[in-house]
N, C-alpha and C positions, 0 to 999 in steps of 0.2 A: 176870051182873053188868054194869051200865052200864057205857060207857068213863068218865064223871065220876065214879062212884065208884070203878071199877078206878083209877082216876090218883088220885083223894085216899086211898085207901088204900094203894096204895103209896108217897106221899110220907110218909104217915103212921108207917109201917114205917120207912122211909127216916130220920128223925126222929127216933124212940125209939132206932132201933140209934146213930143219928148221939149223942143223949145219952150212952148208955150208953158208946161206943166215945171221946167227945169228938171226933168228928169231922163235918162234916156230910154232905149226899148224894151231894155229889160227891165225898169222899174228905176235902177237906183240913180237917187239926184245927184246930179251933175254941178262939179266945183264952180268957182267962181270964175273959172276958165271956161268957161259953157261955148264961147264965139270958139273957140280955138277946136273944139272937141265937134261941132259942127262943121266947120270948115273943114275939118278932118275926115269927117263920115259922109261929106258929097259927090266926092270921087271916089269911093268908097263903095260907096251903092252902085255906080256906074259900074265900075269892075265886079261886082258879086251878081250883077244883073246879067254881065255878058257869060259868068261862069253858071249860072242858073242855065241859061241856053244848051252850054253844053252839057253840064250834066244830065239835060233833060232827053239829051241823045244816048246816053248810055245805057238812064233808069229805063225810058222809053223798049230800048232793044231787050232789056233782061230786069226786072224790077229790084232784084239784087244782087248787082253783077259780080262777079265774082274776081278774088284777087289775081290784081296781073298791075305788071308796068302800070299803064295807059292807071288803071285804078290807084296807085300810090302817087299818080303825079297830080293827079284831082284832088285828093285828098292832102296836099301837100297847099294845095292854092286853093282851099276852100271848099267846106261842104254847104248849100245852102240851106238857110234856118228849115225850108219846108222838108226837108229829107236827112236832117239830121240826125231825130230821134229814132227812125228805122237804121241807117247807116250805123250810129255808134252801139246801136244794139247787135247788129247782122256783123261787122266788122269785129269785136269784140268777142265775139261768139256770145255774147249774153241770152240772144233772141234763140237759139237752140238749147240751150238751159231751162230758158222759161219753159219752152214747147217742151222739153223731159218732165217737168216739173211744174204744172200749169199751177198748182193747189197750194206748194209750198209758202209761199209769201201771207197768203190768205189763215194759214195753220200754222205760220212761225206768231202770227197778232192776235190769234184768239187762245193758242195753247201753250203751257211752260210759265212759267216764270223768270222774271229778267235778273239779275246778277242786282240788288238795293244800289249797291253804289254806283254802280254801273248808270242806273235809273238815274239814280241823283246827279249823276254828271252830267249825261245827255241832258235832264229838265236846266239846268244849271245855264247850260248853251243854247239852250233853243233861244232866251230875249239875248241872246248875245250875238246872236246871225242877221247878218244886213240887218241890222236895225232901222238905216237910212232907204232900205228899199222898201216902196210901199205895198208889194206880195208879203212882206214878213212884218207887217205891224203888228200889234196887237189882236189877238182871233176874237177875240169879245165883240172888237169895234168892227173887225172884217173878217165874217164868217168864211170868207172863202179865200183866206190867208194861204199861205203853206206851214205855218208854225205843226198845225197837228202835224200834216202830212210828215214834213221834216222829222218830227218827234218821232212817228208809225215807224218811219225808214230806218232810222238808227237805230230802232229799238230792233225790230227785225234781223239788222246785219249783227247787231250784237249776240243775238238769240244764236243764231247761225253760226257764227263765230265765234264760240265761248273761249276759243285761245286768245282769241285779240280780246274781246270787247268792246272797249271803245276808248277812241284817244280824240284829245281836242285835234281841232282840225278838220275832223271827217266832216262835220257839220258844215262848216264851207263849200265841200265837197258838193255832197248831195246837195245841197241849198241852190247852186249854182245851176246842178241835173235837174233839180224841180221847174227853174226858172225856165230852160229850153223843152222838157219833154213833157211835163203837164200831166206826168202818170205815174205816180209814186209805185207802181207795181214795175214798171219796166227800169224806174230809176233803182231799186232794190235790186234786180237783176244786175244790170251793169255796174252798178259800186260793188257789187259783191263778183262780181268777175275778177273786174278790175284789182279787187283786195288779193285774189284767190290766185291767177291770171297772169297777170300785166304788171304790177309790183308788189308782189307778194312777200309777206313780212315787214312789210313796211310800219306795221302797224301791231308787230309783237312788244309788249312790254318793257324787254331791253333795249328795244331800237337797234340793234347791231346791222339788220338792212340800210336802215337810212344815214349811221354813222359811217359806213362801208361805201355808200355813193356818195357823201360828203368826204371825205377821204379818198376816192375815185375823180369825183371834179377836182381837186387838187393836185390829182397826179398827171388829170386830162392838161390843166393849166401849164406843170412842168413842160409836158414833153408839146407843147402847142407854143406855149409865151414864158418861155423860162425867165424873161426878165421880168414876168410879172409875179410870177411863183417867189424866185428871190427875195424881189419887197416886201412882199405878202411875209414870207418869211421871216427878215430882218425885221418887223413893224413886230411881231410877235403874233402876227393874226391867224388864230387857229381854223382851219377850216368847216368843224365841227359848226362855228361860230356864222358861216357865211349863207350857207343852205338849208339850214334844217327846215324851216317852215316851206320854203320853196317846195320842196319834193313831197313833205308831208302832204299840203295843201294842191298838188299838183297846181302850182301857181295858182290856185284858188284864192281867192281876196289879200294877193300880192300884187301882179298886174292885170291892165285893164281887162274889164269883164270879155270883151269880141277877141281879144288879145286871146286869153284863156280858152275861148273855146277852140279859137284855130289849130291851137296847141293841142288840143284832145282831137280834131280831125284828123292828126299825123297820129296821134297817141295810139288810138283803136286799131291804127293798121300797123302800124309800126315797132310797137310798145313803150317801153320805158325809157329807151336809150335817145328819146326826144326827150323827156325832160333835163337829158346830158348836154345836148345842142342846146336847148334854151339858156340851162345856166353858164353854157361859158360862153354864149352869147353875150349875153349880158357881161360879163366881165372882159370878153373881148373889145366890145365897141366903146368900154369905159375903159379901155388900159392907159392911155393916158393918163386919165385924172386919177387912177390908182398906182402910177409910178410917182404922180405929183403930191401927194400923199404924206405927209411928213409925219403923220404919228397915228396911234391904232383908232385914237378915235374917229379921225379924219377919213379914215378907212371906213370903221362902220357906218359915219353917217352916210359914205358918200352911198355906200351899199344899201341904204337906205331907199335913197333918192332916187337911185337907178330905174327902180320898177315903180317910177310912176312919172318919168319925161316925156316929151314927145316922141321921141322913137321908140318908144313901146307902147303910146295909145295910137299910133297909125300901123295896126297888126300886119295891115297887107307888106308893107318893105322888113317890118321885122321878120315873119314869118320868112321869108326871102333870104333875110339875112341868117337862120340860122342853120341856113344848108350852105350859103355861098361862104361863110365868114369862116366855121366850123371846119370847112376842107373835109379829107374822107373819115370818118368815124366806123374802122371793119370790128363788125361783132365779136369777131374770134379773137380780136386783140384788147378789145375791151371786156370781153369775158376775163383775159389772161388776170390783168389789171385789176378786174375788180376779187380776185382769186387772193393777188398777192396782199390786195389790200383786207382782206375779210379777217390771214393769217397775223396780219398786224394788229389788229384790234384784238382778237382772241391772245 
């Protein structure tokens, strides 16, 4: 059997059990919107079936091909689930990390001791991660949970990173890596890349990273949709107010789970400045209803609501959309931008 049909037919499987059980592939139960979220995911499999194809030409010619064009445009329309965990690792540069450092992960959990509170926060968050997904229930009742795992990982990057620690959120994070890679040593690598890497400091104590890109999407909104900047303005709504968990959680248990991951297929080869497209994504394709808007509250719910419509659980047109909508995004002018903004906070 082809890899494109081995992979549409096991999403297929994946699907029907997901109906029957009311949950979908990754575990977690699905709303009382379930026909909508199906119908969603039929055409869906079709298109990831025909990109499986392709990319089975590429892995085929070189197993880990190497960045170009032709590689960012793949990774823009989709990694599929069966090469995702090599991809986000080799893309990332995690997977040369580990290979420097095969022992580290193994000698951050048996040696040192963890920061007490630190401890106490992580234990605090592990029954607070998808509790609705059935890989994270209870480890008593399902030994082969991810709860420890989860627990191992955080505690690790914490070890690792005694400048950060640990902040809510990450938990989401990993929780989400556990569900796609199935190997809490390779998901250790890449969250810690990623912290180290790809949004670094996002996760210092002051937060001055992630206040700096929430003050950065507001300046993107200015100079893109200055009438919506404006209202935003006049309503009183601070921007601080509109993204923090967004970027914290790298859209992690904001929107939908396929959603999410598609977003980390651009992330690995691209970096950060995709979770830039996402968020004014999202407040582009709602600009209407946020000029319609008549008071702050009306604002936050709507901001609310946004990330969880149907044009954000059909990943495949959103994904689409946050290159087509977004127009050009040049790094060196978004470096400028996020410079002036860093001098404002300080």
């Amino acid at each position: 059997m082809s890899v494109a049909l081995s992979s549409i037919t096991k999403l297929r499987m994946e699907s029907t059990q997901s109906e029957n059980r009311q949950i979908d592939s990754y575990g977690f139960q699905l709303s009382k919107d379930s026909k909508t979220y199906n119908e969603l995911m039929a055409p869906y499999l079709q298109v990831m079936a025909h990109r499986t194809s392709r990319w089975k030409e590429i892995m085929g010619r070189n197993r880990v091909p190497t960045k170009s064009r032709q590689l960012k445009r793949f990774c823009r329309k989709g990694i599929p689930p069966e090469y995702r965990t090599e991809l986000w690792m080799e893309l990332s540069g995690a997977a040369d990390r580990m290979r420097e450092r095969p022992d580290l992960y193994k000698h951050l959990l048996t040696d040192g001791v963890l920061n007490p509170t630190v401890m106490e926060c992580i234990e605090k968050d592990i029954p607070r991660t998808f509790p609705e997904n059935v890989h994270f229930d209870d480890t008593e009742l399902n030994p082969n949970g991810q709860q420890q795992p989860l627990q191992r990982v955080l505690s690790a990057i914490a070890k690792h990173n005694p400048r950060l620690g640990y902040c809510q959120g990450m938990n989401f994070v990993a929780g989400l890596m556990l569900l796609v890679m199935k190997n809490e040593e390779k998901v250790f690598w890449l969250y810690d890349t990623l912290i180290n890497n790809v949004i670094p400091d996002f996760y210092c104590p002051d937060m001055t990273a992630v206040k700096v890109e929430q003050l950065l999407l507001g300046e993107i909104v200015r100079w893109k949709l200055p009438a919506v900047y404006a209202h935003m303005e006049a309503l009183g709504v601070l921007w601080c107010l509109v993204g923090m968990k967004w970027f914290i959680c790298m859209f992690a248990d904001v929107l939908p789970t396929e959603t999410v991951f598609r977003i980390w297929d651009c992330m690995v080869f691209e970096g950060s400045k995709i979770l830039l497209r996402v968020a004014f994504t999202l407040i582009s394709m709602n600009k209407d209803a946020i000029l319609a808007c008549r008071s702050f509250t009306e604002v936050v719910n709507l901001f609310r609501s946004m990330v969880s419509s149907h044009q954000v659980l059909n990943c495949h047109s959103f994904m689409q959309n946050i290159f087509t909508l977004t127009g050009s995004f040049p790094r060196k002018q978004l470096n400028k931008m996020r410079a002036e903004c860093l001098s404002k906070i300080e």
